[in-house]
C-alpha positions as CSV (number, residue, x, y, z in Angstrom):
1,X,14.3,85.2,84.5
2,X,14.6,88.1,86.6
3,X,12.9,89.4,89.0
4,X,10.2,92.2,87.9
5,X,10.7,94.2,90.9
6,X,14.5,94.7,89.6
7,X,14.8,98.0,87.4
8,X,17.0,97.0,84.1
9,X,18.7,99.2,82.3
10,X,18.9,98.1,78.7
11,X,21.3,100.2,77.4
12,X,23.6,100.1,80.4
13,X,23.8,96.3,80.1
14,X,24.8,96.8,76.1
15,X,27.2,99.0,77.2
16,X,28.5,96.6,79.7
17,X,29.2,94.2,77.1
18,X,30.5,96.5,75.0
19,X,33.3,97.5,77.3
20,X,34.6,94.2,77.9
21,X,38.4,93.7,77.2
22,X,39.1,90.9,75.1
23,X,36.8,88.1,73.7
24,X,34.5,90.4,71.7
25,X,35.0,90.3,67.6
26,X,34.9,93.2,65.4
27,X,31.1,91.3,64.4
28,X,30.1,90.8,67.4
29,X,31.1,94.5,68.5
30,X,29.1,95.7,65.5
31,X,25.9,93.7,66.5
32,X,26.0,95.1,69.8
33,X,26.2,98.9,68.6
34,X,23.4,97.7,66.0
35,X,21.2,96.8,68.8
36,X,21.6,99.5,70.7
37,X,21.5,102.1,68.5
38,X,18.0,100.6,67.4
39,X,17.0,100.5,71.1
40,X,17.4,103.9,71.4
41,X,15.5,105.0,68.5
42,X,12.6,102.5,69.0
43,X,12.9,100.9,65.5
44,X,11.4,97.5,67.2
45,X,10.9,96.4,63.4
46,X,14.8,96.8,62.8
47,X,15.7,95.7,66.1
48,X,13.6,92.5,65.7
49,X,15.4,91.5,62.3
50,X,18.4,92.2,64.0
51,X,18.1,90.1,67.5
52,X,17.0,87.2,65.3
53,X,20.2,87.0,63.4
54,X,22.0,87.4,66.5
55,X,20.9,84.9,68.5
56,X,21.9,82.5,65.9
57,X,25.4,84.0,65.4
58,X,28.5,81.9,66.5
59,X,29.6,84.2,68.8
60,X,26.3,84.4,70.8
61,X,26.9,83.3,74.4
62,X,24.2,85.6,76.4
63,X,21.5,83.2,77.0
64,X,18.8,83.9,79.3
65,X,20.8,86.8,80.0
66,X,19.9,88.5,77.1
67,X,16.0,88.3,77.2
68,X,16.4,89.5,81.5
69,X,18.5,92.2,81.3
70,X,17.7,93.8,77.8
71,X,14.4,92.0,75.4
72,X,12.0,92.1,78.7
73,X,11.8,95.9,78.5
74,X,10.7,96.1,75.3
75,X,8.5,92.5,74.8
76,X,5.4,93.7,74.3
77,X,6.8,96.0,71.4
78,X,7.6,92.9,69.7
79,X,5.6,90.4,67.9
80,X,5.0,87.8,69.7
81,X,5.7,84.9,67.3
82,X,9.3,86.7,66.8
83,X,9.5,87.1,70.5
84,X,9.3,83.1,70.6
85,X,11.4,83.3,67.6
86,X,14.2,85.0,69.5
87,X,13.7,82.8,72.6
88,X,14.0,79.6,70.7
89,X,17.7,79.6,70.1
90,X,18.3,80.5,73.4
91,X,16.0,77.7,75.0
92,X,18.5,75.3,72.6
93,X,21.5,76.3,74.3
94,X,20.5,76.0,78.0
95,X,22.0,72.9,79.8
96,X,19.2,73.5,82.5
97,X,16.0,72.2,80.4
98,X,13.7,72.3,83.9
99,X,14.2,76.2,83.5
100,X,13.4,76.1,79.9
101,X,10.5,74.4,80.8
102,X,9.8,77.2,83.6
103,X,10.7,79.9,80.7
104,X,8.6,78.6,78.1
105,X,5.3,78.5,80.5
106,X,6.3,82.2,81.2
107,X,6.2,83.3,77.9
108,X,3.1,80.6,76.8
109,X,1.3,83.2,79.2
110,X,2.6,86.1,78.0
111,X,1.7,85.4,74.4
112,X,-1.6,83.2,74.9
113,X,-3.2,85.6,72.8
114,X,-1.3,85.5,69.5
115,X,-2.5,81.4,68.4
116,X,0.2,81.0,66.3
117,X,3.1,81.9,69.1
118,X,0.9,80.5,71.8
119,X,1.2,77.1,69.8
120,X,5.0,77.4,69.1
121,X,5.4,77.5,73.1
122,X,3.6,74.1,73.7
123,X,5.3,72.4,70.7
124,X,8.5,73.6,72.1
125,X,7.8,72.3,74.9
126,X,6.1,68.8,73.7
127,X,9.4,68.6,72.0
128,X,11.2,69.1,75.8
129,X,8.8,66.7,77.0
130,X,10.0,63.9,74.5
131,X,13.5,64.5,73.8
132,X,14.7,65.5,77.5
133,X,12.0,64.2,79.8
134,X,10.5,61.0,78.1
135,X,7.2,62.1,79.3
136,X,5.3,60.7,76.3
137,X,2.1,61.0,77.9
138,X,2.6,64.8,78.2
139,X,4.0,64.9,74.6
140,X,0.9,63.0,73.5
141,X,-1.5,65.8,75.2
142,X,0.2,68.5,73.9
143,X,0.3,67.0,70.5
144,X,-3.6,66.6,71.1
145,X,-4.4,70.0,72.6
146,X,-1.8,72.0,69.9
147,X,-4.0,70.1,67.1
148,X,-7.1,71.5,67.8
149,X,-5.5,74.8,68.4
150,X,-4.2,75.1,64.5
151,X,-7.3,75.0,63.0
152,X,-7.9,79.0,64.4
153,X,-4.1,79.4,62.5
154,X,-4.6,80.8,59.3
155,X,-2.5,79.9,56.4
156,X,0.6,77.6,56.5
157,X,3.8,78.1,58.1
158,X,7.1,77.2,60.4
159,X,4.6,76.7,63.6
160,X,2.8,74.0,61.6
161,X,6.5,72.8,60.6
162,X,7.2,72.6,63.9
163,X,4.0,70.9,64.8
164,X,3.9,67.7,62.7
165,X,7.7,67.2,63.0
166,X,6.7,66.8,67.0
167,X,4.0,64.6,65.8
168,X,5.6,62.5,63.2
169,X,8.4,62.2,65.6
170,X,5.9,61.1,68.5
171,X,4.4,58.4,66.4
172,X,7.3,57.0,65.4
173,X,8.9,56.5,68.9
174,X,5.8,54.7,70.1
175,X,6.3,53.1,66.2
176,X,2.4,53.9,65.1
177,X,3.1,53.3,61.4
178,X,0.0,55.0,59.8
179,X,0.3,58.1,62.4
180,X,3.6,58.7,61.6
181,X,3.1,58.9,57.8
182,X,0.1,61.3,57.5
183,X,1.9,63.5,60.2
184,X,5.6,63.2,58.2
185,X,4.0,63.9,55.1
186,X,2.2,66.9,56.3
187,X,5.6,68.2,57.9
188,X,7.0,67.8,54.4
189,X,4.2,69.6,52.8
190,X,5.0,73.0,54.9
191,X,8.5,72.3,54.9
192,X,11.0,73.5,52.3
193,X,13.1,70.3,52.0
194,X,16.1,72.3,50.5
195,X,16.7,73.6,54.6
196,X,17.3,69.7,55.1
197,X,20.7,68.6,54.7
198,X,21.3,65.4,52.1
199,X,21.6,62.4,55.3
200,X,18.4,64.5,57.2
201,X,16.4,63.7,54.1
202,X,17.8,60.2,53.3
203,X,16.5,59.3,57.2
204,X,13.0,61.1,56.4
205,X,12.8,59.1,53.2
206,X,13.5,55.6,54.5
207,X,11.3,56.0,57.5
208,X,8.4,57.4,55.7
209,X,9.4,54.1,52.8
210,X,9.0,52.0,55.8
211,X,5.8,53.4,57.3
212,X,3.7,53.2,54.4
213,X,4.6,49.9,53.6
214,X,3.5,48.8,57.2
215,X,0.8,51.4,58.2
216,X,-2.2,48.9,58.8
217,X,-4.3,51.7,56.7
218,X,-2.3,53.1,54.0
219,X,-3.1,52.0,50.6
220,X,-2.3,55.4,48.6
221,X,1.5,55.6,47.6
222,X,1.3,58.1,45.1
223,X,1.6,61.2,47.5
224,X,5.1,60.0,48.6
225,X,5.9,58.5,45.2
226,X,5.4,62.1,43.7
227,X,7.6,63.8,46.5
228,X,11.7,64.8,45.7
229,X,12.4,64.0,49.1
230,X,12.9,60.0,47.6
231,X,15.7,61.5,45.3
232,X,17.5,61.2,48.3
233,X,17.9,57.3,48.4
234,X,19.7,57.7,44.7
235,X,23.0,56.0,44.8
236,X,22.5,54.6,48.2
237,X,21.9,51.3,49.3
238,X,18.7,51.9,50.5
239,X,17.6,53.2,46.6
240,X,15.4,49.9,46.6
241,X,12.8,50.7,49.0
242,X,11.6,53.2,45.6
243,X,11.1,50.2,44.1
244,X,9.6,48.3,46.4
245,X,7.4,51.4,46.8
246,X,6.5,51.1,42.9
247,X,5.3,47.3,43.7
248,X,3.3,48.2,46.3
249,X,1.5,50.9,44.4
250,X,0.8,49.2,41.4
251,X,0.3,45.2,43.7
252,X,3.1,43.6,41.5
253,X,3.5,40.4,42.7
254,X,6.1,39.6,40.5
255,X,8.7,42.7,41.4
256,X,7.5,42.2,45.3
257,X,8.9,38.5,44.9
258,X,11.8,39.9,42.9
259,X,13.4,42.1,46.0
260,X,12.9,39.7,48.2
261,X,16.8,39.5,49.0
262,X,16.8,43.4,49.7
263,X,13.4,43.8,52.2
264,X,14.2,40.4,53.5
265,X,17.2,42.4,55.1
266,X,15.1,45.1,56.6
267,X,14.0,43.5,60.6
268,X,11.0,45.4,60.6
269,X,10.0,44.4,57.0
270,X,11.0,40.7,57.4
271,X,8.9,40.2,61.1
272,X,6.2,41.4,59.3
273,X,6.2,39.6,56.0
274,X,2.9,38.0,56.1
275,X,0.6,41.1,57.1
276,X,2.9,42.8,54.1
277,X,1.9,40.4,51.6
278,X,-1.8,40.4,52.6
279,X,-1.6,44.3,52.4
280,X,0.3,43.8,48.4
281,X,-2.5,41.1,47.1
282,X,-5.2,44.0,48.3
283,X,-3.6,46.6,46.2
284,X,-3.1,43.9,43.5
285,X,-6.8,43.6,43.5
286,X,-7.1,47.5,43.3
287,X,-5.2,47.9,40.4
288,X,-7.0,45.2,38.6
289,X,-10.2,47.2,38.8
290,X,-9.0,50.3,38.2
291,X,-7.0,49.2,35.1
292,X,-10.2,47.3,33.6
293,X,-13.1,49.2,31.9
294,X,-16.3,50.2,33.8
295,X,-17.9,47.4,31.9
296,X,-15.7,44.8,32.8
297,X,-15.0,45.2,36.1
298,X,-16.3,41.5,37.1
299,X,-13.2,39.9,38.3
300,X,-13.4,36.0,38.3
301,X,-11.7,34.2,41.5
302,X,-9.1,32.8,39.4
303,X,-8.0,36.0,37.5
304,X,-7.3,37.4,41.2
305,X,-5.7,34.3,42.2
306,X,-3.4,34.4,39.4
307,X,-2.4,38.2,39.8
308,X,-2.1,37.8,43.6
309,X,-0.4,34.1,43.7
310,X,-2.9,33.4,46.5
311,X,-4.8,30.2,46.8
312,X,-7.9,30.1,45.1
313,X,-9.6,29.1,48.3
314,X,-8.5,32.5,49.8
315,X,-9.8,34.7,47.1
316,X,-12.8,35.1,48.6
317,X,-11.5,36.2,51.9
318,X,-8.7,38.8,49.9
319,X,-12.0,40.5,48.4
320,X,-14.1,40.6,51.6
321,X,-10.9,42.4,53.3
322,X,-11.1,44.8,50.9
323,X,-14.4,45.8,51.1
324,X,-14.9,45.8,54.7
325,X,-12.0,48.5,54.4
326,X,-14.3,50.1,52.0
327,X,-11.1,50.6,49.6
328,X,-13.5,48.5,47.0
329,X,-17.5,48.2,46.3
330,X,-19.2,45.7,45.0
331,X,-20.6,42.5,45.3
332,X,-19.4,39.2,45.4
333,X,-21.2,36.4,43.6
334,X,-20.6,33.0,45.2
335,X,-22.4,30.6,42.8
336,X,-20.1,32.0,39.8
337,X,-17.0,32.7,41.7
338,X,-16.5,36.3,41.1
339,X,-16.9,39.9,42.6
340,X,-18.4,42.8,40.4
341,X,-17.1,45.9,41.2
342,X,-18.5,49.2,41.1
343,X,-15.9,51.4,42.5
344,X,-12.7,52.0,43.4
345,X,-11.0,54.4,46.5
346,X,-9.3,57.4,44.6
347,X,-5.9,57.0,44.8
348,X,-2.9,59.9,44.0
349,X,-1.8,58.3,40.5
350,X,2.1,57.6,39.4
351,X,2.9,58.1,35.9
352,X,2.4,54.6,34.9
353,X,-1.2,54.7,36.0
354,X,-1.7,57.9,34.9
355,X,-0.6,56.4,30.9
356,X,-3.7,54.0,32.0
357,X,-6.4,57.0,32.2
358,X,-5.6,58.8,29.5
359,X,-5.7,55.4,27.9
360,X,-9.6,55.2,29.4
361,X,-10.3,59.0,28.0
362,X,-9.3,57.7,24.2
363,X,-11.8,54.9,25.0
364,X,-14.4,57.0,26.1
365,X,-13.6,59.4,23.4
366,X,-13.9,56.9,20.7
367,X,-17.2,55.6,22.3
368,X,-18.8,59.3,22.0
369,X,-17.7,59.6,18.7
370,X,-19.3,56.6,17.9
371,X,-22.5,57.6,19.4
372,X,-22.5,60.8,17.8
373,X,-22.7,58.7,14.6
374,X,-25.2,56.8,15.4
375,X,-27.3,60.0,16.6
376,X,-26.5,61.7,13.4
377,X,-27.7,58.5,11.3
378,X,-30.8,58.0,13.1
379,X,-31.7,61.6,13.3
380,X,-31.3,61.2,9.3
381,X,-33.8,58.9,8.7
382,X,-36.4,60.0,11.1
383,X,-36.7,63.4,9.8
384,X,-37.1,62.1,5.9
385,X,-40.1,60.3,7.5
């Protein structure tokens, strides 16, 4: 960046550009008389719009140019989060990234008081930290430090984009499962996937496939089961991990055994097998509470061992797993061999379990109507007495 003590002259460096002979389209000629015709009048909304679209044009080749010799004079007109905005595009094309570094502290300063543009400057530069330094420490205090910072953001938007794609990208390098799949689902949830090309969201999906198969505390498919973003996989060869997904979810043994050929493929999936399995027969011991009645929910040792192909000898241990991850309460009774449950962690349903409560509500319907009956009868004879 320049030097402050160095007048600019705005319109002087416009018209500089302007007069150049030769490598200048008819579009880019237009921009340029755009932008300084809004300069002059002081429209900073129009000339805003306007900078943003051309910093992204084809033709732009200004770089840090443009923000020395012609944005600085008017930056504190701007917004700040469009100031970073504008800036962004222009950090991207710089082969020097220790000056984009230098840049983006500058501006961090300048807009320290705006929390949503203040934020965008440290992810950017968490982002330059991991991509272009491998400083992962750094990236991991930003990620930290920026975290905090988004709770005073209100609303939902590209900065919180920004954010967890930093953070689900972080996790992943240092290949923290469970971190990476609460952060990649939360950058799907502020993220229009439809600005994702087809092989950007086929990656997403079979990472994110991956991750909550192996997070140590993921038991809850249905968020990623209910997301488009798996449409992806459709007519690829990877179209079975929505499958395997489906097994997990609902602890099917019998499917999980079933697409063995495909996971066995998958390195990380096959080193992992064992802990996989353990992590299948919990969930298989889930959905056999949650598909049983309230009044049935004692589960003899050899019903689970049947439904999880475990040992019966290892029953006992399956259930104490589960509850010491509190994703089950209850009681286990060793004299009779069973465990009576009392509840169930909620869970975001699939349609398949979904058919299973409105199942329950016909029950429970049934059983008021019933009751009502009764009531009725009894309220009958007691006032004839």
């Amino acid at each position: 960046m320049s030097s402050p003590s160095v007048p600019r002259d705005p319109c002087a460096y416009l018209n500089k550009k302007l007069s150049q002979e030769g490598g200048l389209t008819d579009a880019h000629k237009e921009v340029l008389h755009e932008l300084l015709n809004f300069y002059e009048k002081r429209l900073w909304h129009q000339l805003t719009v306007a900078l943003l679209e051309y910093v992204k044009a084809p033709y732009f080749k200004d770089q840090i140019e443009l923000y020395d010799e012609f944005i600085a004079d008017f930056e504190t007109k701007l917004n700040p989060l469009f100031l970073v905005d504008i800036l962004t595009p222009i950090w991207s094309s710089m082969s020097d990234k220790e000056k984009v570094m230098e840049s983006l502290g500058k501006i961090g300063e300048k807009v320290k008081n705006h929390q949503e543009a203040h934020c965008l400057t440290k992810v950017l530069a968490g982002t330059l930290y991991l991509e272009h330094f491998d400083k992962p420490l750094e990236t991991k205090k930003i990620i930290e430090e920026v975290d905090e910072m988004m709770d005073k953001v209100k609303g939902v938007g590209k900065v919180h984009s920004r954010f967890y794609f930093l953070a689900s990208d972080f996790y992943k390098r240092q290949g923290d499962h469970e971190k990476y799949y609460r952060n990649a689902l939360m950058y799907l949830g502020c993220t229009d996937i439809g600005e994702l090309d087809l092989a950007a969201q086929k990656v997403q999906a079979v990472h994110l496939s991956l991750a909550a198969i192996l997070g140590e505390g993921i038991y809850n498919f249905g968020e990623l089961l209910a997301h488009p973003i798996l449409k992806s996989l459709k007519g690829h060869e990877e179209a079975w991990l929505v499958d395997f997904l489906y097994a997990f979810n609902s602890g099917n043994v019998a499917k999980y055994k079933a697409l063995k050929p495909k996971w066995s493929t998958a390195p990380d999936l096959k080193a992992n097998e064992t802990v996989m399995y353990e992590k299948l027969c919990v969930l298989s011991l889930m959905e056999m509470a949650f598909r049983r009645p309230s009044q049935e929910r004692i589960l003899p040792f050899e019903d689970i061992a049947e439904a999880t192909s475990l040992p019966l000898d290892q029953v006992e241990i399956l259930v104490m797993k589960a509850l010491s991850k509190e994703l089950l309460a209850g009681h286990i009774d060793q004299v009779d061999q069973n465990v009576s449950l009392t509840w169930v962690q909620p869970r975001v349903l699939d349609l398949d379990q979904l058919k299973t409560i409105n199942k329950k509500i016909d029950v429970w319907t049934e059983n008021i109507s019933s009751l009502e009956k009764v009531v009725e009868n009894n309220a009958g004879e007691i006032l004839t007495m």
